[in-house]
PDB file as gemmi writes it, atoms N, CA and C in Angstrom:
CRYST1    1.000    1.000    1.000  90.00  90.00  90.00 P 1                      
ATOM      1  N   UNK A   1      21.652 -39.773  73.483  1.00  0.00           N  
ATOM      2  CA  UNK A   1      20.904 -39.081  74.512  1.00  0.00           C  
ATOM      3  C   UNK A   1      20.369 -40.115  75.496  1.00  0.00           C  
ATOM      4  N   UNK A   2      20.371 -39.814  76.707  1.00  0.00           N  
ATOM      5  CA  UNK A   2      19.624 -40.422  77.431  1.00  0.00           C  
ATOM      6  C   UNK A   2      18.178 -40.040  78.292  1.00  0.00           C  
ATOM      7  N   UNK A   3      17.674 -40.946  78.638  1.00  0.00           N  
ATOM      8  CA  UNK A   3      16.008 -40.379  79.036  1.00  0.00           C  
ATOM      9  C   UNK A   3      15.563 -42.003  79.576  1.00  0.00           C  
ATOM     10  N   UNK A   4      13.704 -41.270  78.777  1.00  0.00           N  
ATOM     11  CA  UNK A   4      13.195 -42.552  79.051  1.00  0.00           C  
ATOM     12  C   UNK A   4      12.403 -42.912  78.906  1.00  0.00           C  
ATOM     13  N   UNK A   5      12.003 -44.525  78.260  1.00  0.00           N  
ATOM     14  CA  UNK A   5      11.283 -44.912  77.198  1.00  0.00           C  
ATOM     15  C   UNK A   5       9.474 -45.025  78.820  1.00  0.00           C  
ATOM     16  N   UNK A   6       8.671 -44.827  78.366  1.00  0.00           N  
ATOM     17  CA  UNK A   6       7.186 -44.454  78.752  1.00  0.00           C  
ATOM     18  C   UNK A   6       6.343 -44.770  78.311  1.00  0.00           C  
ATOM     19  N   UNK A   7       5.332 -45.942  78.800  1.00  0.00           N  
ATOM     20  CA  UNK A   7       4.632 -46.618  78.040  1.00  0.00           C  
ATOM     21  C   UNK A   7       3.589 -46.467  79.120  1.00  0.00           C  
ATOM     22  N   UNK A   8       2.363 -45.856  78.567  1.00  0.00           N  
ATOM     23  CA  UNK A   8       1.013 -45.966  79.260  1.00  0.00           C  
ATOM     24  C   UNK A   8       0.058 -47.834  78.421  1.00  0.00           C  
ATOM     25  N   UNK A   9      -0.589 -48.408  79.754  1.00  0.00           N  
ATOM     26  CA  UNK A   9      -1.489 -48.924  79.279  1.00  0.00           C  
ATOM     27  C   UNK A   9      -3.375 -48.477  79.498  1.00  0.00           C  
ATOM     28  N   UNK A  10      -3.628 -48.713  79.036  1.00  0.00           N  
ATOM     29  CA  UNK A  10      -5.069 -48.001  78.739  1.00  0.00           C  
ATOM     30  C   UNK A  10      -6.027 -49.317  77.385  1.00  0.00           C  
ATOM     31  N   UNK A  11      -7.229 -49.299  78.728  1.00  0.00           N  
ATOM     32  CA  UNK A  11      -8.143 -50.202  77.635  1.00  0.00           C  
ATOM     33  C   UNK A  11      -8.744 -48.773  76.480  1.00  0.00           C  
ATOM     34  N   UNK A  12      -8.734 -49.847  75.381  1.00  0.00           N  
ATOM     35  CA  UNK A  12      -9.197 -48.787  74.107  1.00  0.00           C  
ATOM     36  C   UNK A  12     -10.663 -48.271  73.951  1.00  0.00           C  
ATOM     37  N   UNK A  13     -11.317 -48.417  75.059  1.00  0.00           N  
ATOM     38  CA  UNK A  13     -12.617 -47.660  75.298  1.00  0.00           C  
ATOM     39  C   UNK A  13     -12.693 -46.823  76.364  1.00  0.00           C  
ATOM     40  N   UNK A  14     -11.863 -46.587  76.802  1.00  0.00           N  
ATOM     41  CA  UNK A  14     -10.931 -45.600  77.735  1.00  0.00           C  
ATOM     42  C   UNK A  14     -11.316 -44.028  77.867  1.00  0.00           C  
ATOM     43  N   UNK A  15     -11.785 -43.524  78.459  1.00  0.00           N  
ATOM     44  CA  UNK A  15     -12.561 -41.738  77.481  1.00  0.00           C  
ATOM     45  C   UNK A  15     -11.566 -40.737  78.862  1.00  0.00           C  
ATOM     46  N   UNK A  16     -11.273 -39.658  78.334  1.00  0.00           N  
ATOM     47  CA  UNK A  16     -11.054 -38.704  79.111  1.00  0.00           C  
ATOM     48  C   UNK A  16     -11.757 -36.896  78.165  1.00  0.00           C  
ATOM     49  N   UNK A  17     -12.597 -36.888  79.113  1.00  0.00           N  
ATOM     50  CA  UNK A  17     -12.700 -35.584  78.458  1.00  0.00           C  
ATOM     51  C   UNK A  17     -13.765 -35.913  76.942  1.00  0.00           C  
ATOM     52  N   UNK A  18     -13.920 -37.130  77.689  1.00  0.00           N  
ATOM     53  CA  UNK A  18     -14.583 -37.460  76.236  1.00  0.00           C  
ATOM     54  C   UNK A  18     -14.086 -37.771  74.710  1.00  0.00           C  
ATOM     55  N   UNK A  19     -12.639 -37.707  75.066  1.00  0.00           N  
ATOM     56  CA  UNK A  19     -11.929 -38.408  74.361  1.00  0.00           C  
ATOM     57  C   UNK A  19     -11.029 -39.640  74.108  1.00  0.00           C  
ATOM     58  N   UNK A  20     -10.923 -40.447  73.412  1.00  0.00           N  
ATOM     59  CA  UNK A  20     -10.431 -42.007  74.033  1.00  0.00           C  
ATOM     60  C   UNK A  20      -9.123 -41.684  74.636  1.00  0.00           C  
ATOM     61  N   UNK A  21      -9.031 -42.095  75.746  1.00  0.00           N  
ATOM     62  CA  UNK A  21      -7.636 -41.573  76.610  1.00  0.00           C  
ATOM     63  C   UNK A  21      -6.173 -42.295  75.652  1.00  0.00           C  
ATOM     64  N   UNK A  22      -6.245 -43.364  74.938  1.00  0.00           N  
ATOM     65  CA  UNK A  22      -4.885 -43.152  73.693  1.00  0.00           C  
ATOM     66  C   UNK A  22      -4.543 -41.923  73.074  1.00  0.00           C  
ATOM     67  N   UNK A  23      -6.234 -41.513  72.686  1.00  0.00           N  
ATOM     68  CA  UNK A  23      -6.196 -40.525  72.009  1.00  0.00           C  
ATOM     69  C   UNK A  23      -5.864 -39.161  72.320  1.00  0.00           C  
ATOM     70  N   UNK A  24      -6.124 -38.901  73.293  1.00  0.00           N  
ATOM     71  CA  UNK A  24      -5.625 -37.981  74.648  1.00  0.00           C  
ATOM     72  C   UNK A  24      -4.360 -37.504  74.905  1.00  0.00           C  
ATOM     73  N   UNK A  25      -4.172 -38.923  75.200  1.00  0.00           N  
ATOM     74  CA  UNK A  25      -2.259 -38.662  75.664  1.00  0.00           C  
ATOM     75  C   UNK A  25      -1.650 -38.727  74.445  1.00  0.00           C  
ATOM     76  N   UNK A  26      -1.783 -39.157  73.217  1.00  0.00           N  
ATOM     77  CA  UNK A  26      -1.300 -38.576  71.808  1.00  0.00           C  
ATOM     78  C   UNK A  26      -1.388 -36.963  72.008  1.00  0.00           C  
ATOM     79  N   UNK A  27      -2.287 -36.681  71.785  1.00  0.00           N  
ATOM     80  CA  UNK A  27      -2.735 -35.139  71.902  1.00  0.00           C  
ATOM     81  C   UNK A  27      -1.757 -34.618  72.705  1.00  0.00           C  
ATOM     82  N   UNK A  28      -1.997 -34.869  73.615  1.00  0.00           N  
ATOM     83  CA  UNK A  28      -1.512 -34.056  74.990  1.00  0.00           C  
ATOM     84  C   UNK A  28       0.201 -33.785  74.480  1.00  0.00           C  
ATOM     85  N   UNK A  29       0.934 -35.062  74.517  1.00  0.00           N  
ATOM     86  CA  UNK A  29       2.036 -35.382  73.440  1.00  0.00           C  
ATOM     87  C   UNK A  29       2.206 -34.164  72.921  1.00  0.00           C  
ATOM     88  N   UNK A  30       1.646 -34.352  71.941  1.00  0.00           N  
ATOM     89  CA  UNK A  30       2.490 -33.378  70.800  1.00  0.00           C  
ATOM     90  C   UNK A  30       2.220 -32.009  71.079  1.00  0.00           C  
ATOM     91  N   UNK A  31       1.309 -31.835  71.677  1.00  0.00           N  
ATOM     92  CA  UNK A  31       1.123 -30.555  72.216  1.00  0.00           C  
ATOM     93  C   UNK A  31       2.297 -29.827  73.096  1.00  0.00           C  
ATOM     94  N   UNK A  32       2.739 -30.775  73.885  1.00  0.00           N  
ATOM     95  CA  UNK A  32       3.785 -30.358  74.929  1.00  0.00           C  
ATOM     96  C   UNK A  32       5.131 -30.172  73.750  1.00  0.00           C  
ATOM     97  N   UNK A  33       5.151 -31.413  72.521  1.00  0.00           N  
ATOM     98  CA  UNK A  33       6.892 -30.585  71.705  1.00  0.00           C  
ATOM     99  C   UNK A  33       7.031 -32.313  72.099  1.00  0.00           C  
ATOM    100  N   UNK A  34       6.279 -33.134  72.747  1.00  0.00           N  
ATOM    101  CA  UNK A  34       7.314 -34.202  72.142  1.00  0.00           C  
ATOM    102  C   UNK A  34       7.978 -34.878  70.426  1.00  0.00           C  
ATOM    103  N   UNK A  35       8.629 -35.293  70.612  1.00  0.00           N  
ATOM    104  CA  UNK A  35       9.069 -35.720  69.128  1.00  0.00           C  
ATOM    105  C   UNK A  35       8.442 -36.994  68.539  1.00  0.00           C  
ATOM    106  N   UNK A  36       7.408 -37.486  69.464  1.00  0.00           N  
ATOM    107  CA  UNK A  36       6.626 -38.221  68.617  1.00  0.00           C  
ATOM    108  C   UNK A  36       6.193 -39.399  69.775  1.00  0.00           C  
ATOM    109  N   UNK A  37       4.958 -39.794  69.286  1.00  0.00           N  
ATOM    110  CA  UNK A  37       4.479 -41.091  70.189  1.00  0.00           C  
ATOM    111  C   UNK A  37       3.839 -42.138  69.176  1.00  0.00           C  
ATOM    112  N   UNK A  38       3.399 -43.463  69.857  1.00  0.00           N  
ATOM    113  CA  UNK A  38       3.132 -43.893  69.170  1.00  0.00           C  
ATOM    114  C   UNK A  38       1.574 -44.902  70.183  1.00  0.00           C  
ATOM    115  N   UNK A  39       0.478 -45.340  69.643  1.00  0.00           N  
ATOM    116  CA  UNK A  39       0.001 -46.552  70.013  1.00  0.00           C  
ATOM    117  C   UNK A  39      -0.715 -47.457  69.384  1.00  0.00           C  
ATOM    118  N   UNK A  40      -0.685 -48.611  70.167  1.00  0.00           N  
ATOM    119  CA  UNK A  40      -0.830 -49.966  69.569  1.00  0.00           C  
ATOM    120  C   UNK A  40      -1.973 -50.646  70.434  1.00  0.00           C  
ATOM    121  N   UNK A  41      -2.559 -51.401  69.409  1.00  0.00           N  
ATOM    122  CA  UNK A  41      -3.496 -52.439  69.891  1.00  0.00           C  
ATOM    123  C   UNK A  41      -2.840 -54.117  70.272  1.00  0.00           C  
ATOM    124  N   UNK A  42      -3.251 -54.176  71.447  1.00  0.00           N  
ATOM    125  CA  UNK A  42      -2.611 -55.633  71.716  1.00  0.00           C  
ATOM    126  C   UNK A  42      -3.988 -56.545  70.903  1.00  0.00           C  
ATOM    127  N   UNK A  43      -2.992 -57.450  71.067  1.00  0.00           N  
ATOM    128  CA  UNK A  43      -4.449 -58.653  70.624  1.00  0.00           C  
ATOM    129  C   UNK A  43      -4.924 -59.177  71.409  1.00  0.00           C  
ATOM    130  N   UNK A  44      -4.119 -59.588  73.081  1.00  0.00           N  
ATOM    131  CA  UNK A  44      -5.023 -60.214  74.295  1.00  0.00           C  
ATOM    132  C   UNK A  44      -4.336 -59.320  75.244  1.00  0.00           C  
ATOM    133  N   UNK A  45      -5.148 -59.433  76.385  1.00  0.00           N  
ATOM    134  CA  UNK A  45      -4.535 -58.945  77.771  1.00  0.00           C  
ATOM    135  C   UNK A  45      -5.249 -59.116  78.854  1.00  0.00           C  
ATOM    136  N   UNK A  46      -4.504 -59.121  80.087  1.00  0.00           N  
ATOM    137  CA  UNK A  46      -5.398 -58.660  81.227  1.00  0.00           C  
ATOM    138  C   UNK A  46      -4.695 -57.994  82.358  1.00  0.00           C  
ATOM    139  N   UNK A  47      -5.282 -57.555  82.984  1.00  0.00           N  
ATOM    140  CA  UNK A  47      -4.518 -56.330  84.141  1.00  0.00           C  
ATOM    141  C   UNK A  47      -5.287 -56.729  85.621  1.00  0.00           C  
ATOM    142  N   UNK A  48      -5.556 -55.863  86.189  1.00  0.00           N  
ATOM    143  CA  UNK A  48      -5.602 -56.174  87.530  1.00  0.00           C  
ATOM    144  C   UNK A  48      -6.723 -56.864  88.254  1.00  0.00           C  
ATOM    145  N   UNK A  49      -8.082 -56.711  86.911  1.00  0.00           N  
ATOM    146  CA  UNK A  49      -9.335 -57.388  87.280  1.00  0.00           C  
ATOM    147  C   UNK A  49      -8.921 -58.575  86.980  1.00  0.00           C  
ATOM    148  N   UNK A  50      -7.628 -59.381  85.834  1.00  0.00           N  
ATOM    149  CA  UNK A  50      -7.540 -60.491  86.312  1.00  0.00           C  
ATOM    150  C   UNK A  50      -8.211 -61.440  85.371  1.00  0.00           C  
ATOM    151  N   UNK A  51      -8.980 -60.416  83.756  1.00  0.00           N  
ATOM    152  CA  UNK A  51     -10.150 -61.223  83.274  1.00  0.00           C  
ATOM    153  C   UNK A  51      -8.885 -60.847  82.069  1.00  0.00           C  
ATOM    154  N   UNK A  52      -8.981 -62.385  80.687  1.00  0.00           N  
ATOM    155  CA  UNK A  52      -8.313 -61.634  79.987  1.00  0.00           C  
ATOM    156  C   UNK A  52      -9.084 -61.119  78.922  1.00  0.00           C  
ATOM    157  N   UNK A  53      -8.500 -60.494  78.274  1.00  0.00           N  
ATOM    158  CA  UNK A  53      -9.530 -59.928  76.636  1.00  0.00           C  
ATOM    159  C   UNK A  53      -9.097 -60.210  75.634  1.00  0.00           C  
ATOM    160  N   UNK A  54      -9.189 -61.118  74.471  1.00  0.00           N  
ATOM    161  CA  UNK A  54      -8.454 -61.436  73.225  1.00  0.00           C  
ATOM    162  C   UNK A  54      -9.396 -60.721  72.108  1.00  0.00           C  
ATOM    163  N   UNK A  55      -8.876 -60.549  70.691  1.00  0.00           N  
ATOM    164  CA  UNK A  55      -9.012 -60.193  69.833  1.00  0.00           C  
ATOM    165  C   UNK A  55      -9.707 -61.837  68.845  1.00  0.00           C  
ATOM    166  N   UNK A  56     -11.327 -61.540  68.583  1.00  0.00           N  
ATOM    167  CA  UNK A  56     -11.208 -62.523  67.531  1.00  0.00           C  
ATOM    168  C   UNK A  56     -11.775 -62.081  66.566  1.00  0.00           C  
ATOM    169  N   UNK A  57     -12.663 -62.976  65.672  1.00  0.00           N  
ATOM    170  CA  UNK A  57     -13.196 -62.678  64.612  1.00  0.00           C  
ATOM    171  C   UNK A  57     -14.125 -61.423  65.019  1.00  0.00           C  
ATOM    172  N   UNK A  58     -15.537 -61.495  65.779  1.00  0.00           N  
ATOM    173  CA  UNK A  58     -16.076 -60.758  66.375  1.00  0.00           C  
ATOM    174  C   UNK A  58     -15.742 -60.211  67.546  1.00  0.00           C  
ATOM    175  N   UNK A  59     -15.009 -58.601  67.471  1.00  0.00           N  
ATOM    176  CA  UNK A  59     -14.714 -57.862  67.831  1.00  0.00           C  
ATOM    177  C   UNK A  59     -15.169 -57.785  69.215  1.00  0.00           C  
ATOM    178  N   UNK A  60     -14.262 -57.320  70.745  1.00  0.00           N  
ATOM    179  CA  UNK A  60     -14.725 -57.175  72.014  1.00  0.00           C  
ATOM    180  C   UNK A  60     -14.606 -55.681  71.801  1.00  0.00           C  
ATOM    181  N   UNK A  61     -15.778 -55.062  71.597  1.00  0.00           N  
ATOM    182  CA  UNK A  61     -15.574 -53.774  71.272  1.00  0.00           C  
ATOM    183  C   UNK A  61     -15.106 -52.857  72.603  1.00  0.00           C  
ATOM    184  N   UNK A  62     -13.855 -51.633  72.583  1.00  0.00           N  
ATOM    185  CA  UNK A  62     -13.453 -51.146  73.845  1.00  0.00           C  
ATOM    186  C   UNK A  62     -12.901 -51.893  75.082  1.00  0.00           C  
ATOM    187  N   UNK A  63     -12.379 -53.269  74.540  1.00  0.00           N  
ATOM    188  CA  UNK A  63     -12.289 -53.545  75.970  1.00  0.00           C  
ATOM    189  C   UNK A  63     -10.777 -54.360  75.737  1.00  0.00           C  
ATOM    190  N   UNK A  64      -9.626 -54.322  74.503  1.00  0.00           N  
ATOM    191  CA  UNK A  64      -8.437 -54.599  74.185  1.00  0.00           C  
ATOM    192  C   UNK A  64      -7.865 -53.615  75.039  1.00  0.00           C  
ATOM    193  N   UNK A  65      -6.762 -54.003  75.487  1.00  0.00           N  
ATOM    194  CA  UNK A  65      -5.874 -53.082  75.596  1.00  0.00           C  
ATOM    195  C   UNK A  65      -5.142 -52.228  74.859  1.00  0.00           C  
ATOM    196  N   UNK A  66      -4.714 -50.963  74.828  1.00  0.00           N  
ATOM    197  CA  UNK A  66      -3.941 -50.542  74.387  1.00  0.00           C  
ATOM    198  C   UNK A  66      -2.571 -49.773  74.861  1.00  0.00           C  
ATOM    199  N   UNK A  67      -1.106 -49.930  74.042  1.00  0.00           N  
ATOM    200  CA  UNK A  67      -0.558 -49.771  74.349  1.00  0.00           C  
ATOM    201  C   UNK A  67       0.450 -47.684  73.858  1.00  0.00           C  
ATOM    202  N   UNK A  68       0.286 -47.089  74.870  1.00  0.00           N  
ATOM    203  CA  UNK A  68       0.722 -45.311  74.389  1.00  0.00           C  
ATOM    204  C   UNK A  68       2.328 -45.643  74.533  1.00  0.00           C  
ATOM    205  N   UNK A  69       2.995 -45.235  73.887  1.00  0.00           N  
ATOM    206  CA  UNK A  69       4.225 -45.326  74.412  1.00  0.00           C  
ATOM    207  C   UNK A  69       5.336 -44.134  73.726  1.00  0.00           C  
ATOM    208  N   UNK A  70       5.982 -43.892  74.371  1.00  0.00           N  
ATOM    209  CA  UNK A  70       6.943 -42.755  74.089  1.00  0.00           C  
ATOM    210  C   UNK A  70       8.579 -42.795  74.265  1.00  0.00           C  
ATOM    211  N   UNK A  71       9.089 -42.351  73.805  1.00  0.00           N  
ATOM    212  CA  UNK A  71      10.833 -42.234  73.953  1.00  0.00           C  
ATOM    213  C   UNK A  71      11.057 -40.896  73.968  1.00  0.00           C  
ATOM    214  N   UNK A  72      11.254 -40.319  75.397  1.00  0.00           N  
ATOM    215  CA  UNK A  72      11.764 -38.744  75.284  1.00  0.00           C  
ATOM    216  C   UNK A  72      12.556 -38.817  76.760  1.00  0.00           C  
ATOM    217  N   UNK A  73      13.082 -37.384  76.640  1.00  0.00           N  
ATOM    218  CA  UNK A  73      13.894 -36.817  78.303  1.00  0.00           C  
ATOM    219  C   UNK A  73      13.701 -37.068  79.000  1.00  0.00           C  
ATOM    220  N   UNK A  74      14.348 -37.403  80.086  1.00  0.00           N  
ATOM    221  CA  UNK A  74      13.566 -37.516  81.668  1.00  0.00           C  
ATOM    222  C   UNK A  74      13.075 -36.199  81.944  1.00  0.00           C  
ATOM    223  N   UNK A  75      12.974 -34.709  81.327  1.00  0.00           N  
ATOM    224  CA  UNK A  75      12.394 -33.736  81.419  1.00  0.00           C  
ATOM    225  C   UNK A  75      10.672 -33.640  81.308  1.00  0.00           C  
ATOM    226  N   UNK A  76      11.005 -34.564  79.603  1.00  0.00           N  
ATOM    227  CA  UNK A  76       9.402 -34.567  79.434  1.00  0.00           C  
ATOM    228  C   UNK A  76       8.411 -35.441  79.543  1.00  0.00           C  
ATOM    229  N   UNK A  77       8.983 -36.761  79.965  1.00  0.00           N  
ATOM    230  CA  UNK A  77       8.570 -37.750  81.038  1.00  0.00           C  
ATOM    231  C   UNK A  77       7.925 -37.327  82.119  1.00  0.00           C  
ATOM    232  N   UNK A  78       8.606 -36.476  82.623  1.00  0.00           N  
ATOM    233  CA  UNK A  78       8.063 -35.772  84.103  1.00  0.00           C  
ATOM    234  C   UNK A  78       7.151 -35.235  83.884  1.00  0.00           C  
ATOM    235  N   UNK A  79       6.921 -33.986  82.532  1.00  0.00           N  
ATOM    236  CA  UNK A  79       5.961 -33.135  82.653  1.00  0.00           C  
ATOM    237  C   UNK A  79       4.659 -33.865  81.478  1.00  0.00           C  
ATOM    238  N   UNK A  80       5.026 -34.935  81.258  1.00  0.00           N  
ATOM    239  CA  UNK A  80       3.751 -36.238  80.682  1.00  0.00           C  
ATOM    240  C   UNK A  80       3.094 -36.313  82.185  1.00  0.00           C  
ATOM    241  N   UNK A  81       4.215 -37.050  83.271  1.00  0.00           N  
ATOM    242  CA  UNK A  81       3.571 -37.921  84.199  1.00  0.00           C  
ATOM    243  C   UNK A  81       2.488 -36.999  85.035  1.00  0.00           C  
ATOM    244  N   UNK A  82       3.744 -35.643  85.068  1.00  0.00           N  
ATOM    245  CA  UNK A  82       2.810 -34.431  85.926  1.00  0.00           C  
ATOM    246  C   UNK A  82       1.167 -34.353  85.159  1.00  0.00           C  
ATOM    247  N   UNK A  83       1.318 -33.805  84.237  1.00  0.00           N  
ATOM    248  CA  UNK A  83       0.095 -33.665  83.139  1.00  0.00           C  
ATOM    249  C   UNK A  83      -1.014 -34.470  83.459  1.00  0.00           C  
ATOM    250  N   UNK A  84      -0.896 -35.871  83.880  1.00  0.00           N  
ATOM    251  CA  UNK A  84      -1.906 -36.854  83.802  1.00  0.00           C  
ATOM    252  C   UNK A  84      -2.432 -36.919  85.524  1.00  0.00           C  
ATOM    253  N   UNK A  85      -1.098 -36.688  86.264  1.00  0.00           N  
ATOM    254  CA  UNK A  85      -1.751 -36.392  87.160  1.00  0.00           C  
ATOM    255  C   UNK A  85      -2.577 -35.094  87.739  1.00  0.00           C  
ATOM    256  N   UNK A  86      -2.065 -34.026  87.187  1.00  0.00           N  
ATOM    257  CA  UNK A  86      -3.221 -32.773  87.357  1.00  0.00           C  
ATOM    258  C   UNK A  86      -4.234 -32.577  86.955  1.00  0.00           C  
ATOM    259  N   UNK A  87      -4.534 -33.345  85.491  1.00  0.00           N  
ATOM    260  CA  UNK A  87      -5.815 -34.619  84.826  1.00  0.00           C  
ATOM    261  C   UNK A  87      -6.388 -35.291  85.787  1.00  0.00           C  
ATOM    262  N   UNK A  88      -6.024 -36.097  86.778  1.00  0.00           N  
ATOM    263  CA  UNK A  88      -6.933 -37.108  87.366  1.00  0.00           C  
ATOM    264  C   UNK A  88      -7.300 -38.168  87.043  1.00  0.00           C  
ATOM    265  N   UNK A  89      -6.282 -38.514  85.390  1.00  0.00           N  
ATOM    266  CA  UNK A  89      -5.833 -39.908  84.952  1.00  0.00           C  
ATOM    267  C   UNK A  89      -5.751 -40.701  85.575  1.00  0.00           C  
ATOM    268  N   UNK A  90      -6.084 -41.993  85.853  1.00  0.00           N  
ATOM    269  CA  UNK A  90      -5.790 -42.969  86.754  1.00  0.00           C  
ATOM    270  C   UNK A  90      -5.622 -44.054  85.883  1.00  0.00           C  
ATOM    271  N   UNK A  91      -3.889 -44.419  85.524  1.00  0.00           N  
ATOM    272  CA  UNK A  91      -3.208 -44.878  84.275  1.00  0.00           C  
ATOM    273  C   UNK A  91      -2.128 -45.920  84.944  1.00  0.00           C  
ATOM    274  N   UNK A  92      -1.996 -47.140  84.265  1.00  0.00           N  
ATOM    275  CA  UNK A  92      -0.676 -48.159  84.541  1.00  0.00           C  
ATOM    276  C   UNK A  92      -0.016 -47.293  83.933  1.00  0.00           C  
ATOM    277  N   UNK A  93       0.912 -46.760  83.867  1.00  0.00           N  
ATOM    278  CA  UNK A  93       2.332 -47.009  83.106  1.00  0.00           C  
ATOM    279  C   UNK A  93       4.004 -47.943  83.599  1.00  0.00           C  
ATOM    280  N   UNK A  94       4.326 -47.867  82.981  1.00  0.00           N  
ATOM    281  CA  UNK A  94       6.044 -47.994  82.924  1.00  0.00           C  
ATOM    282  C   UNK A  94       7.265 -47.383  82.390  1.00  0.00           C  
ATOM    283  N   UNK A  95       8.149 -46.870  83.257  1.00  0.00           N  
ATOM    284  CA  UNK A  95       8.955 -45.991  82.671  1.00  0.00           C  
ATOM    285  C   UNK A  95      10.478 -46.625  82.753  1.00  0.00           C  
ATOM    286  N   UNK A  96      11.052 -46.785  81.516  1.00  0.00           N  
ATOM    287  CA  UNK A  96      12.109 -47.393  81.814  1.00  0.00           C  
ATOM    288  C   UNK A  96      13.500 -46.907  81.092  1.00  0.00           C  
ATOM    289  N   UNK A  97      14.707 -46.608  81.904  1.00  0.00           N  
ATOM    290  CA  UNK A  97      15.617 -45.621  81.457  1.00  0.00           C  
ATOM    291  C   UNK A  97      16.292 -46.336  79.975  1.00  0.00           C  
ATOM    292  N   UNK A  98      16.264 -45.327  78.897  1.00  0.00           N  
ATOM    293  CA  UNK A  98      16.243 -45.521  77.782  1.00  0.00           C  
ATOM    294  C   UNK A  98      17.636 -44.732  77.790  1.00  0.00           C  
ATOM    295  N   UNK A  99      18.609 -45.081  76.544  1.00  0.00           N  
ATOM    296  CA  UNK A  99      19.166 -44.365  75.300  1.00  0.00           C  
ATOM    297  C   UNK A  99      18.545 -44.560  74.241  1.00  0.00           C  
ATOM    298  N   UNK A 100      18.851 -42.782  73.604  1.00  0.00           N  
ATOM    299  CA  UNK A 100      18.260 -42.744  71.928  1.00  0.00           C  
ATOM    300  C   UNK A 100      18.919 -41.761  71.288  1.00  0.00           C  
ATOM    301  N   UNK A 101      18.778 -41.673  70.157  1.00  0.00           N  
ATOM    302  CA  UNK A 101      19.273 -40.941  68.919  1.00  0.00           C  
ATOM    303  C   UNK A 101      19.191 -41.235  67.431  1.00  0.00           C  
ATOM    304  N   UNK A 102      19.105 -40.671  66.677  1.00  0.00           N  
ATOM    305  CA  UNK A 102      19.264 -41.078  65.433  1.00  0.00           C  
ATOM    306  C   UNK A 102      19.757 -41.075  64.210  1.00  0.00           C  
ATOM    307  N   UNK A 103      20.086 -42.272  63.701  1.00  0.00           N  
ATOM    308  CA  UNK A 103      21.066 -42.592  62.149  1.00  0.00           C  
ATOM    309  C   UNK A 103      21.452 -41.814  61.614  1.00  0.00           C  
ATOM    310  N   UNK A 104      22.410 -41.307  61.360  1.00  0.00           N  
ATOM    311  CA  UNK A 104      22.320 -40.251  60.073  1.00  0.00           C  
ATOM    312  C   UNK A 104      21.624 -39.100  60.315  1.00  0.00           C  
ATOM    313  N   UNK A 105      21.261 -38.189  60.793  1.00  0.00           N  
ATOM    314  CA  UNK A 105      20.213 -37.634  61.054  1.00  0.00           C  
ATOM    315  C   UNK A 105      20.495 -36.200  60.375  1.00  0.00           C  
ATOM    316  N   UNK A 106      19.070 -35.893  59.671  1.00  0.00           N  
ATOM    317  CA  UNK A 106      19.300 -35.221  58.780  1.00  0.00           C  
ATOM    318  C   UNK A 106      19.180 -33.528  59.677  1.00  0.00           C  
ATOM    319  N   UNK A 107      19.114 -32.703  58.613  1.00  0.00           N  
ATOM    320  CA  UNK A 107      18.796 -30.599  59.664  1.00  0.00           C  
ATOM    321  C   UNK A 107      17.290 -31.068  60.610  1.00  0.00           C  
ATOM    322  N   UNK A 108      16.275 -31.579  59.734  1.00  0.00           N  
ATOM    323  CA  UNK A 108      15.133 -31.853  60.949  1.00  0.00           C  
ATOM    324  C   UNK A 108      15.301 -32.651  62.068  1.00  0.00           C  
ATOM    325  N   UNK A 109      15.723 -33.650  61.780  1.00  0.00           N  
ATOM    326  CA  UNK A 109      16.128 -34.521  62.943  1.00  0.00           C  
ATOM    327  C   UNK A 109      16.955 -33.651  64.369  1.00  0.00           C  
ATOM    328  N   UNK A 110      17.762 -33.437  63.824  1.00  0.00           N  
ATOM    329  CA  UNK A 110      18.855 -32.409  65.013  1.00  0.00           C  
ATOM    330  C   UNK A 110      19.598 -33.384  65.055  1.00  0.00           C  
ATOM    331  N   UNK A 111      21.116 -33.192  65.111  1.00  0.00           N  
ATOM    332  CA  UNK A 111      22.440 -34.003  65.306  1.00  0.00           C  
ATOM    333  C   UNK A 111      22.177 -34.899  66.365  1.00  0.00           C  
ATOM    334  N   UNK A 112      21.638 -34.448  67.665  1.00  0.00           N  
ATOM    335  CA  UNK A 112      21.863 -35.713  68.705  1.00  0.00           C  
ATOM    336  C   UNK A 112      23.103 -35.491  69.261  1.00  0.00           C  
ATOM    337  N   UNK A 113      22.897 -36.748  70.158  1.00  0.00           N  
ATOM    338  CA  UNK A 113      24.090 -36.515  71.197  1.00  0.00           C  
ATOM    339  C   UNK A 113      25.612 -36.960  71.000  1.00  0.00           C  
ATOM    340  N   UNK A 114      25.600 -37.016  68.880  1.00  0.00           N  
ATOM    341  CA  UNK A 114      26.957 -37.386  68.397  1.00  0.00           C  
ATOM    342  C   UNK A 114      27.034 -35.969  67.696  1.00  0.00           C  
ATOM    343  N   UNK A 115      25.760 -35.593  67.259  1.00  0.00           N  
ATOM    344  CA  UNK A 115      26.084 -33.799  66.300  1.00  0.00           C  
ATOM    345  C   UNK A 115      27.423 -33.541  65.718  1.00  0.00           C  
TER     346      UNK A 115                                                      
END                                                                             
């Protein structure tokens, strides 16, 4: 199959709705039927202020980056990107044209684009 892989960045003290915006666009996710997301904590970063943020012993609480990221359709890519913008999200991402499918894939999985 082809599509495309979608990666939001978002610092992890991040709130929408009062909810941590990782946590959000997970939500939002699976709500819409995607087949799954995932996110991650970086250990350093910095973005456009330019300052970086590392991970040490004592914790920079909320202020790591984190990374949302997804592998689906260019269908539901669109209606992620739409979503966040009728939200009022104001989000880095990157979207970059992916193939996917999977191994062996069992009745849950669905055959894919070898079936």
């Amino acid at each position: 199959m082809h599509g495309a892989f979608l990666r939001f960045y978002v610092h992890e003290g991040e709130r929408h709705h009062g909810i941590l915006l990782w946590e959000w666009l997970l939500e939002q996710a699976n709500r819409m039927g995607l087949r799954g997301g995932s996110a991650f904590r970086a250990m350093a970063g910095f973005g456009r202020h330019h300052t970086l943020h590392a991970s040490h012993f004592f914790e920079l609480g909320g202020e790591l980056p984190i990374e949302v990221e997804f592998i689906v359709s260019d269908e539901e890519a669109d209606a992620l990107l739409d979503l966040t913008k009728r939200e009022g999200v104001r989000v880095f991402y990157a979207r970059i044209p992916a193939s996917f499918d999977v191994v062996n894939p069992d009745d849950a999985n669905g055959a894919g684009s070898r079936g």
